[in-house]
C-alpha positions, 0 to 999 in steps of 0.5 A: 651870762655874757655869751647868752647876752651875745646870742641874743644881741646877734639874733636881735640884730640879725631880725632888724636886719631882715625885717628891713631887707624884706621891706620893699618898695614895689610888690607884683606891680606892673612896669611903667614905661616913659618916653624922654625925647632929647632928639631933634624934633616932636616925637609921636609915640604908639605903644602895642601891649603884650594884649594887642592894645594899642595906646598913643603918646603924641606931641613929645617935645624935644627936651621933655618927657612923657608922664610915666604909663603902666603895662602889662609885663612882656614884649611891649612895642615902641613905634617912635614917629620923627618927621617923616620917619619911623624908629622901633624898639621893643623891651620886655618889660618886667614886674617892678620895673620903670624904663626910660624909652630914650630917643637920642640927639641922633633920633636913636632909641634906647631902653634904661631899665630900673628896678622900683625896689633899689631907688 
């Protein structure tokens, strides 16, 4: 009776463990993409999607982020306008994913990727 009690206690216990495991925030969404500006001027972005599309983000503030933007997953392009210069980065973006597109203290670009599902 007590090794039956056991079994069927572990098998409950394994089920909630599962049934909690399989719930996940985010199923077959988009990416989304925004752009943090912690660089030295207004910063004007063009965004080329997998698609062809073009899509602008413009007057970004030092100090200040965009709102986020949802893409098609794949290579999507990021053409940053400073001033008079133009910075370039391109990401693959992936289902369920958010990416914060950075333009640094030095005008530099980078790409912090996060997985919608483990927040």
């Amino acid at each position: 009776m007590k090794n039956q009690f056991k079994k069927i206690t572990l098998l409950a216990t394994s089920l909630v463990i599962m049934a909690i495991s399989s719930c996940k925030e985010c199923k077959n969404e988009d990416p989304r993409a925004r752009i943090i500006n912690e660089g030295t001027d207004v910063a004007s972005v063009q965004i080329k999607t997998t698609g062809g599309n073009t899509e602008n983000i413009n007057n970004i503030e030092p100090g200040t982020a965009s709102e986020f933007r949802s893409y098609a997953p794949g290579m999507i392009k990021f053409t940053v306008s400073i001033d008079t210069s133009d910075y370039v980065i391109e990401v693959e973006m992936s289902e369920c994913f958010e990416y914060d597109i950075k333009i640094d203290e030095n005008n530099n670009l980078t790409s912090v990727p996060t997985d919608r599902n483990e927040k």
